[in-house]
C-alpha positions as CSV (number, residue, x, y, z in Angstrom):
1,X,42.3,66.9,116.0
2,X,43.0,66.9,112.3
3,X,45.0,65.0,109.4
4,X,47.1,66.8,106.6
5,X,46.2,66.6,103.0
6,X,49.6,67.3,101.3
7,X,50.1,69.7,104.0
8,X,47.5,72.3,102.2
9,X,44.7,71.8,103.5
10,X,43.0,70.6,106.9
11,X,41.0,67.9,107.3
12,X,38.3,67.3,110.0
13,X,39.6,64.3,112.3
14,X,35.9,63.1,113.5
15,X,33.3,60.5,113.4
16,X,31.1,61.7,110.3
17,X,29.2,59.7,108.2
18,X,31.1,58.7,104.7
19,X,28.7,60.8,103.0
20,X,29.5,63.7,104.6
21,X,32.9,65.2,103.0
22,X,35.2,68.5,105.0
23,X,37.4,70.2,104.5
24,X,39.6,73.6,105.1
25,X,41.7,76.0,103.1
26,X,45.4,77.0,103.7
27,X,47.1,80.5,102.2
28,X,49.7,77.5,101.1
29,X,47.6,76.8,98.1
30,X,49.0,77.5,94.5
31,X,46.4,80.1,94.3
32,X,46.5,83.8,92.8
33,X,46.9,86.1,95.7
34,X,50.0,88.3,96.1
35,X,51.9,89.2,99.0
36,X,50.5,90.6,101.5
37,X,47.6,88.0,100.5
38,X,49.8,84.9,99.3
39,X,48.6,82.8,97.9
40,X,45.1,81.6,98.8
41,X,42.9,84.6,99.7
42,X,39.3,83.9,99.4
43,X,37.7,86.7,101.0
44,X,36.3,89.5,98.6
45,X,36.6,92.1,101.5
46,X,39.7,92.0,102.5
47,X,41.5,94.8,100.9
48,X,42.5,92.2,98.0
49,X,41.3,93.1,94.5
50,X,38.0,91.3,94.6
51,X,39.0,89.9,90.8
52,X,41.7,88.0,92.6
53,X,39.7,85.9,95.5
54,X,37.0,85.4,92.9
55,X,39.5,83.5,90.7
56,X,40.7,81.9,93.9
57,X,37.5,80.3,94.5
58,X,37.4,79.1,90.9
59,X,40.5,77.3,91.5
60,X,38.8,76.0,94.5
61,X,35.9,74.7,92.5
62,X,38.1,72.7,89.9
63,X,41.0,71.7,91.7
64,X,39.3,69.9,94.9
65,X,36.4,68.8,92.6
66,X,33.5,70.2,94.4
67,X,30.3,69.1,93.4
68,X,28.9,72.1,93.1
69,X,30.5,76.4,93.9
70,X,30.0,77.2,97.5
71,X,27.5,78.7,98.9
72,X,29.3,81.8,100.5
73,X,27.6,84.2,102.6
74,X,27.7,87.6,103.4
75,X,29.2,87.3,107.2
76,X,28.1,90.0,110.0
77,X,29.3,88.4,113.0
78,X,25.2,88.2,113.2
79,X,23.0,84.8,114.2
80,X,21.1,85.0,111.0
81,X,21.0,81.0,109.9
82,X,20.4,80.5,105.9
83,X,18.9,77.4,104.7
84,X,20.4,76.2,100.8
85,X,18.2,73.6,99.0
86,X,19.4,74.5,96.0
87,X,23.5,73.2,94.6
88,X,24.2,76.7,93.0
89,X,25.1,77.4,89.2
90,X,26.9,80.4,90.6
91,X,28.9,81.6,93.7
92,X,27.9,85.5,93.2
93,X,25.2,85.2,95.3
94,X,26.1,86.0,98.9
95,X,23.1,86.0,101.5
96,X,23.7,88.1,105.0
97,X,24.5,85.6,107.6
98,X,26.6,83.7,109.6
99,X,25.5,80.2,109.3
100,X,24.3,77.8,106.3
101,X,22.4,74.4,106.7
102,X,21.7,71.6,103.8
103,X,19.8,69.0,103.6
104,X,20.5,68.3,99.5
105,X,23.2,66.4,98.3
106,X,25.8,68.2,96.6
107,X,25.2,71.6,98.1
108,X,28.8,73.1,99.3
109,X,28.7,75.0,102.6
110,X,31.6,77.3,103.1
111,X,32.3,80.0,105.9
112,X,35.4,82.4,105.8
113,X,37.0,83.0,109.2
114,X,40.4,84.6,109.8
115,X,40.7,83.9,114.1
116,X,36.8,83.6,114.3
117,X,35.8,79.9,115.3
118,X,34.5,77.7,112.1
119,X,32.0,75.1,113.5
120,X,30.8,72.0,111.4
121,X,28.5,70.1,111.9
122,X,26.4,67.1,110.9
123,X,23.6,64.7,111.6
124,X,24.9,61.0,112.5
125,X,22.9,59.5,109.4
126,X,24.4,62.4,107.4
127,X,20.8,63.9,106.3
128,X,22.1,67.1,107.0
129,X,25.1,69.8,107.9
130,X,26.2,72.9,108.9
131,X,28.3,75.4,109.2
132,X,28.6,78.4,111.3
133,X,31.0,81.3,112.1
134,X,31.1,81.6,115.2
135,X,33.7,84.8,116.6
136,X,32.9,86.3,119.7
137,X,29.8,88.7,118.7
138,X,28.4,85.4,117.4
139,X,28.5,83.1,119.9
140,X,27.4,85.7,122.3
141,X,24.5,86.4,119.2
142,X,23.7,82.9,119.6
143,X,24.4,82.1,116.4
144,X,25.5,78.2,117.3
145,X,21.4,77.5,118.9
146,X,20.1,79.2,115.8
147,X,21.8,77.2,113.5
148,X,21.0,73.8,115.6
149,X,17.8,75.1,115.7
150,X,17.2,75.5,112.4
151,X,18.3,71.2,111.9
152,X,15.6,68.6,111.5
153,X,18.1,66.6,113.6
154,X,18.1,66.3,117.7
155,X,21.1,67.8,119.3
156,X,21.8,64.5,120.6
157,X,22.2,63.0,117.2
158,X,24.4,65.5,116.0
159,X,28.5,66.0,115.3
160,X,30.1,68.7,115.7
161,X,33.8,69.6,114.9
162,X,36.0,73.0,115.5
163,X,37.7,74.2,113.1
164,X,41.0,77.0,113.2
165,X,40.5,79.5,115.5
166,X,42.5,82.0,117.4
167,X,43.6,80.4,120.6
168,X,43.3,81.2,123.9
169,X,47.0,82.1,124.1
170,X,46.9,84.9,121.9
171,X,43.1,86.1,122.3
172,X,43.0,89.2,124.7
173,X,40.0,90.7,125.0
174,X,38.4,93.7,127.3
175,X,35.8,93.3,130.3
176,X,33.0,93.9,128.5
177,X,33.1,90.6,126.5
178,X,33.9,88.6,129.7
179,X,30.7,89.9,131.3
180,X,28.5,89.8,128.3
181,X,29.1,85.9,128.2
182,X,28.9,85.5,132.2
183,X,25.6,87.4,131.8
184,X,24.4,84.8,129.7
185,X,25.7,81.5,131.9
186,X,28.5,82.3,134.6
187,X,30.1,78.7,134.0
188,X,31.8,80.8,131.4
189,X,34.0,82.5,133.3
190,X,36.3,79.1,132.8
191,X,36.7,80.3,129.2
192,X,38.9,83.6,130.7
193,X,41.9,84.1,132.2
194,X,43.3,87.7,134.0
195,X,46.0,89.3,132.3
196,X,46.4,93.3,132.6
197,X,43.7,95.3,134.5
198,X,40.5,95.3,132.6
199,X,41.9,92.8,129.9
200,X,41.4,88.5,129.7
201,X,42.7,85.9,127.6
202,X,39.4,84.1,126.2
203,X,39.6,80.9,125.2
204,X,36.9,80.7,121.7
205,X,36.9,76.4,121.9
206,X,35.6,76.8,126.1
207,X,32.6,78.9,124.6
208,X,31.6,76.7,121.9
209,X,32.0,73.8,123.6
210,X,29.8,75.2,126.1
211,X,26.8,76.4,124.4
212,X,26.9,73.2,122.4
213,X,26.7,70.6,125.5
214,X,24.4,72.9,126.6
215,X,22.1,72.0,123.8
216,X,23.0,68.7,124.3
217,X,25.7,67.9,121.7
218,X,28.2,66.0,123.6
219,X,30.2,64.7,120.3
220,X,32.3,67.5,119.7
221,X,36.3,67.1,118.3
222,X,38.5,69.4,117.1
223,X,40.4,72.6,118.6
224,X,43.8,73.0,119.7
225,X,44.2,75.7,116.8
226,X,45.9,79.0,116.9
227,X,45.0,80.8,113.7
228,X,47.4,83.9,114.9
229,X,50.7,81.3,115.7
230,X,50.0,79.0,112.6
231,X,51.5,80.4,109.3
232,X,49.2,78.4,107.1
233,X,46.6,80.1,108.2
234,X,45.4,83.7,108.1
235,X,44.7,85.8,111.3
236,X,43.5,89.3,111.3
237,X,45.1,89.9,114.9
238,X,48.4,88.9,113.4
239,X,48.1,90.6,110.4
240,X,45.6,93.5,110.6
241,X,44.6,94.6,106.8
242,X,46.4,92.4,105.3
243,X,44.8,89.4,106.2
244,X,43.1,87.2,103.7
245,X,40.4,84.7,104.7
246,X,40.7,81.0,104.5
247,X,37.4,78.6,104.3
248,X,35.7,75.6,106.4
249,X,33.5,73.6,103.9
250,X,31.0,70.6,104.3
251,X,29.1,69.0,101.8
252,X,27.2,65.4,101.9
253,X,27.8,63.5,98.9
């Protein structure tokens, strides 16, 4: 599922080529943010003085030796897919979308998520990765087929891994989001499970997994998260306002 890295940071248990490096953020890192933030926040929306998750992701830059500052995006729970060929000079650019692709060495892929699904993937030679948030709105968007859509790579060639998510344990959600995903493919109503009148317990990992063997990517590890249970990480349903955002990134080398 994963290994720990000093226990601050999560890193991707799966079959990727060496060239492809992953890796994602913890609020345990030394980084600037004050309570209710502490100490990692990297989101620039969150209620946090923007100044602050700015210098956060500098620290992010130097300490883990990126190749090059993320490419972050502007997320809208959306399936808008952007393409970087480019390694970046800055990170003050931030394109609207909800899912990045690279084909170019050295260009860092990063997606924010704080109970949405972060879902990495990769070709099997490596060529190429991804990265995609993938909450609810998304996945029901289709925001994971127009990112795997937008690869050069066949489905069947591809790797993907799922990243910290809220899990199915603590995720209620209302009727309407049951049906909008039955409306699309009724094998999803395995992903939800009855709790009050009118509410369900959804299970984010079921979907993905779904829509990507659907596509026909059968290599897919990870799960098993529970962003909202899990202290290192941060959850909005836990937390509310006060929740920062921590980051998936993927880069080939």
């Amino acid at each position: 599922m994963e290994r720990l890295s000093s226990g601050v940071l999560i890193v991707p248990d799966w079959p990727a080529p060496p060239s492809v490096r992953a890796f994602v953020t913890t609020r345990q890192l030394p980084g600037n943010s004050l309570p209710p933030y502490d100490a990692f926040n990297l989101g620039l929306r969150t209620g946090e003085d923007p100044a602050v998750a700015r210098a956060n992701r500098e620290l992010l830059l130097r300490a883990f030796g990126l190749p090059s500052p993320p490419r972050w995006l502007h997320q809208v729970h959306g399936d808008l897919v952007e393409t970087f060929d480019a390694v970046a000079d800055t990170n003050d650019v931030e394109p609207q979308a909800d899912a990045a692709v690279t084909h170019t060495p050295g260009v860092v892929l990063a997606i924010l998520t704080a109970d949405c699904l972060p879902v990495l993937l990769c070709a099997n030679d490596g060529a190429e990765v991804a990265a995609v948030h993938a909450g609810w709105h998304g996945l029901a968007a289709g925001v994971i087929e127009a990112c795997v859509g937008r690869l050069r790579t066949s489905p069947a060639e591809l790797i993907a891994w799922l990243g910290p998510a809220i899990g199915p344990a603590s995720y209620e959600v209302g009727d309407e989001v049951r049906a909008t995903f039955i409306a699309h493919d009724h094998v999803a109503s395995a992903a939800f499970s009855p709790t009050r009148p009118g509410h369900w317990l959804c299970d984010l990992y079921t979907l993905a997994r779904q829509r990507l063997q659907a596509l026909g990517i059968a290599n897919v590890h990870g799960g098993g998260f529970d962003t909202r249970t899990d202290e290192r990480l941060y959850s909005y349903r836990r937390d509310g306002a006060n929740s920062g955002r921590f980051a998936s990134l993927i880069w080939i080398t």
